[in-house]
N, C-alpha and C positions, 0 to 999 in steps of 0.2 A: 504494500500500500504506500502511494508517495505522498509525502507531506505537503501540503500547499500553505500549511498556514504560517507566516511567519514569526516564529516563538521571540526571535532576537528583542524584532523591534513592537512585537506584539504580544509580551508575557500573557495576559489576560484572555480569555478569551470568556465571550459575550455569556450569556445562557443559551441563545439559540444554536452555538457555537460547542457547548458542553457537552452533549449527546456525541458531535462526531468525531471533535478533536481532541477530547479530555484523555482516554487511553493511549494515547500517542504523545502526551504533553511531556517534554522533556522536565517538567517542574511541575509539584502542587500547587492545583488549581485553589485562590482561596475563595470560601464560599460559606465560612463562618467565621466570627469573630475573633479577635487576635491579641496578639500585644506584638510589640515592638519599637526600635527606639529610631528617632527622630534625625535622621545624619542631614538633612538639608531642608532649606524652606525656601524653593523659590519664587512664590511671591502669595499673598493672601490668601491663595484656595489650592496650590498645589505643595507638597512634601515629597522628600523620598525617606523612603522607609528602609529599616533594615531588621532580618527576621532570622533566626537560627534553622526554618525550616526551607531556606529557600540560600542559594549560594550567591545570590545575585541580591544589589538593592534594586529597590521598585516606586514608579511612582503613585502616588493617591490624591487623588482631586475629592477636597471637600465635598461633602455629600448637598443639596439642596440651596447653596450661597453662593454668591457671586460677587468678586469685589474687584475694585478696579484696575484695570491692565496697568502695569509698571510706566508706562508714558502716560498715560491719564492720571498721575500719584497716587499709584496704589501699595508705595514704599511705607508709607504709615503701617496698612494695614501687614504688610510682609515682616518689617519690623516687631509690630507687635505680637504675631506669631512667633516669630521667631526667637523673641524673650521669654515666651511662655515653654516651646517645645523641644527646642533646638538641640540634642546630646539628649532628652527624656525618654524613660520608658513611657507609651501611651498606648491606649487599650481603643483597638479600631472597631468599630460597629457596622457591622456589611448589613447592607439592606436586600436581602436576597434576591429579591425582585427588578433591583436597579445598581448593581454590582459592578458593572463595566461603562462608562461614559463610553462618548463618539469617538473619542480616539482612542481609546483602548485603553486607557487608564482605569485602575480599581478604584470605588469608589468610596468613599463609606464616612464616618461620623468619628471626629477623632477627642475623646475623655483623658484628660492627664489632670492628675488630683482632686475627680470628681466633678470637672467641669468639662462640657460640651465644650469646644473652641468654635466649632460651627455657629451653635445657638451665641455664643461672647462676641465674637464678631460682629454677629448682626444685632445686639445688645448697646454695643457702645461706641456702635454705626460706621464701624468701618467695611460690613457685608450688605447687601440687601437679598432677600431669600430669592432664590433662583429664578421659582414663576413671576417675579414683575420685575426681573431684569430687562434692562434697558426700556421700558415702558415709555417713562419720560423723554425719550429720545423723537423725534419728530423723523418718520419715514425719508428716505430719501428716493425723492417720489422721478430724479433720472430715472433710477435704478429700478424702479416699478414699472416705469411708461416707457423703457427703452423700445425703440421700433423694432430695432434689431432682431429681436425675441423673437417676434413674429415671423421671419421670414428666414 
């Protein structure tokens, strides 16, 4: 059987993904909650993690939040993660159901000394919850009405 999926750049794989490529995964798939400690924080909602079950670190995108891309000053928010996590043991909460984002990142809810960082974040407003991200943002209605598209 040949492999098609790529494990390098794509440790994770989806749930719809799990059924065919799970037996052939060169690494434990995760799909329950965990611990592990904190080796990088590159900016508000993504971590790399590092775990004694797996030989490689990985990254995780905060579950549900969304904070502002590092050119938009979202170094507060990176920052203040990063005072909180950075070198910590934290206990990662997978959402079974929504365990893999669009890129292929794990996904889940990250607890270090009994506090949510997800839920902190959007607490002391440097996240806002995922479903009314960018809401505020006014359509860019080129981009809508291109002619192009059509033909």
């Amino acid at each position: 059987m040949k492999v098609e999926h790529d494990f390098k750049n794509y440790p994770e794989l989806s749930n719809a993904d799990l059924e065919r490529w799970e037996l052939v995964s060169p690494h434990k798939q995760i799909k329950e909650d965990f611990k592990a400690v904190c080796v990088k924080v590159h900016d508000g909602d993504t971590i790399t993690l590092h775990t004694d079950f797996r030989d490689f670190d990985f990254p995780l995108r905060l579950l549900d939040i969304d904070t502002k891309e590092m050119n938009e000053g979202g170094a507060e928010a990176r920052d203040w993660l990063k005072a909180q996590i950075l070198g910590e043991e934290v206990f990662i909460k997978i959402n079974r159901h929504n365990r893999v984002e669009k890129y292929g990142r794990l996904s889940g809810y990250v607890i270090s000394r009994g506090m949510n960082m997800n839920e902190a974040l959007i607490r002391i407003g440097l996240a806002v919850p995922f479903k009314v991200r960018r809401e505020e943002q006014i359509p860019n209605v080129n981009k809508i009405l291109d002619v192009k598209q059509w033909f």
